[in-house]
N, C-alpha and C positions, 0 to 999 in steps of 0.2 A: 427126161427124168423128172418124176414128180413127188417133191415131198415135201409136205406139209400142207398142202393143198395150193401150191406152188409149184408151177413150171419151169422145167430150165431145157433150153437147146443144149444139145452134146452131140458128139458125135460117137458112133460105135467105133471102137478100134479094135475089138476082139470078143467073142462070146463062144462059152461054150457050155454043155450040159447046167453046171455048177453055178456060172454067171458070168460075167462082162466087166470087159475097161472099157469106160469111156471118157471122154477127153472135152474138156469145156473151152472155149475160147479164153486165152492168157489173160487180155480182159474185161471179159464179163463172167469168170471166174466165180461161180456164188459159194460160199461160205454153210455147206453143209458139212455137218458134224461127222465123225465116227460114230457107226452105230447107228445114223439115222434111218428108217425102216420108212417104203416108199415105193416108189412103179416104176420103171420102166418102159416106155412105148419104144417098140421097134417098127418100124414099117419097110414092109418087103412086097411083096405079092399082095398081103394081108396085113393090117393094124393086127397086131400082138403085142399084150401087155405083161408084164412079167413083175409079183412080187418080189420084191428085195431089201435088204440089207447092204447099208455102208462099211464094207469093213476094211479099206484102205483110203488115206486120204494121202495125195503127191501131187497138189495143184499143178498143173490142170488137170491133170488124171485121178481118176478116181475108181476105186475097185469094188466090185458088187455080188453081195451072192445070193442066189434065188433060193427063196423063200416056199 
C-alpha cells in the first residue's frame, strides 16, 4: 500500500472487482486516514497496481475501493 508517497507492507486478505481488506502487522500498524487516496501493489504472476481509496479504517485492517 502506497500513500503519500510512502510505502507500507500489508498483507491481502480479500479482493474483489470493487477492492480489498488488507491487514497490517498489529505493530507496525501505520496511521492512514479515512479517505486517504493511494496504490495498491499486488503481486501474483505479475506486479499490478491498483488505484484506491481508504474507506474503512479497523486497525489492522483496513478497507479499500478502486478508484
Amino acid at each position: 500500500m502506497e500513500v503519500n508517497n510512502t510505502s507500507y507492507g500489508c498483507v491481502l486478505d480479500n479482493i474483489s472487482n470493487e477492492g480489498a481488506l488488507i491487514r497490517f502487522s498489529e505493530t507496525d500498524a501505520p496511521e492512514i486516514q479515512l479517505g486517504a487516496v493511494g496504490k495498491l501493489k499486488v503481486i501474483l504472476l505479475n506486479d499490478m497496481e491498483y488505484p484506491c481509496k481508504v474507506v474503512r479504517v479497523n486497525y489492522p485492517r483496513v478497507g479499500l475501493s478502486f478508484l
